[in-house]
N, C-alpha and C positions, 0 to 999 in steps of 0.2 A: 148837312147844309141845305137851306131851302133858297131856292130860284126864284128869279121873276122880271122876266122878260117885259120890256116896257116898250113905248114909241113907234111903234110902228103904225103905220097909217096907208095916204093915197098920196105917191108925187108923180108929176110930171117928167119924163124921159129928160134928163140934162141935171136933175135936181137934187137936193141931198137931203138923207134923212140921216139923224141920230138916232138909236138904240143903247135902250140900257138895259144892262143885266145887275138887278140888285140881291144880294148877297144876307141871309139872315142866318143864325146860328155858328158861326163859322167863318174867321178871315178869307176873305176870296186869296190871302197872301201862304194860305193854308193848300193850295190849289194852281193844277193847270186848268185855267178857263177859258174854255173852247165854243164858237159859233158855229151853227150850221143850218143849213135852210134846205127848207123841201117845197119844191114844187109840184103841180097838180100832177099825179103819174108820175113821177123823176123819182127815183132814191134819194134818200137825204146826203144832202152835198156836203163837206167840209168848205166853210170859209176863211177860218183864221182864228189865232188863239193868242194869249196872252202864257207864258210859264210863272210857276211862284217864284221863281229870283228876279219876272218883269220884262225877258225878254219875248219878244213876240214873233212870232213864226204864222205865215201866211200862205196862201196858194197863190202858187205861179200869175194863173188869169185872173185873178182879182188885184193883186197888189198892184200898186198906185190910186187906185178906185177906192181899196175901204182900209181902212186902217182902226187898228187895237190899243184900246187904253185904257189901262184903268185908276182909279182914286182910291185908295188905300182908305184915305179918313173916310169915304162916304160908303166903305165899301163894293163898291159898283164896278161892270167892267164894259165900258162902254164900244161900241163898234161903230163908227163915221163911214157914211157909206156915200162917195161920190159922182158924178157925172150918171146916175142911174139910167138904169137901162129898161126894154120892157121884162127883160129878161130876168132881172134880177128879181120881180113877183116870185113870191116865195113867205111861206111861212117860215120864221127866223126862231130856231134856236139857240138859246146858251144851255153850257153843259160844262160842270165841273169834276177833272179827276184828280187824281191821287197822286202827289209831289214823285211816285216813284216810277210813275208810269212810263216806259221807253218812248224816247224821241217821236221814233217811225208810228207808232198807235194814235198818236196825239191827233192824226190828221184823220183818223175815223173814227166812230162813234164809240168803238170798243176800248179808245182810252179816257172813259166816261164817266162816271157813275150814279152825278146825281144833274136833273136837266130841268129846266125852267120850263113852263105850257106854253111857248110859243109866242109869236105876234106875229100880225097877218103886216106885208109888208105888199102894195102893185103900187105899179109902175105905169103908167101911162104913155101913150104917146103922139 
């Protein structure tokens, strides 16, 4: 499956952006597809993910702020990202793995396999 990370741009602290993660070769429904962003010097974060039966699983300090969804027919998995912060600057990954990967992996990179180039996501404030 090939990635491709969309949407990202410049908002203002309070503001929201949408992100897409579109999906070629390969039903995203074929996949757990997982976000993660990396900041300047920071390791790459887990934000949230979408499982292939649709349920989605989040981190703690994020959730209310961004939420996981995807379209089936357009193939895409998009991540709605709220009340931003400056903090939230960050290059935004998607990354999709393997229907059989354990729970606990899902929330780092290692339950991974194939990951979209990024998009640059700041925050202003």
């Amino acid at each position: 499956v090939q990635l491709q990370a969309s949407g990202g741009g410049l908002a203002q602290a309070g503001g929201s952006l949408r992100l897409s993660c579109a999906a070629s070769g390969r039903t995203i429904k074929d996949y757990n597809m997982g976000w993660f962003r990396q900041a300047p010097g920071k390791e790459q974060e887990f934000v949230g993910g979408i499982r292939w039966t649709g349920v989605t699983y989040n981190t703690d300090s994020l959730k209310g702020r961004f939420t996981i969804s995807r379209d089936s027919a357009k193939n895409t998995v998009d991540l709605r990202m709220n009340s931003l912060k400056p903090e939230d600057t960050a290059v935004y990954y998607c990354a999709a793995g393997s229907k059989s990967s354990i729970l606990s992996t899902l929330f780092t990179p290692r339950g991974y396999e194939f990951w979209g180039q990024g998009t640059q996501v700041t925050v202003s404030s």
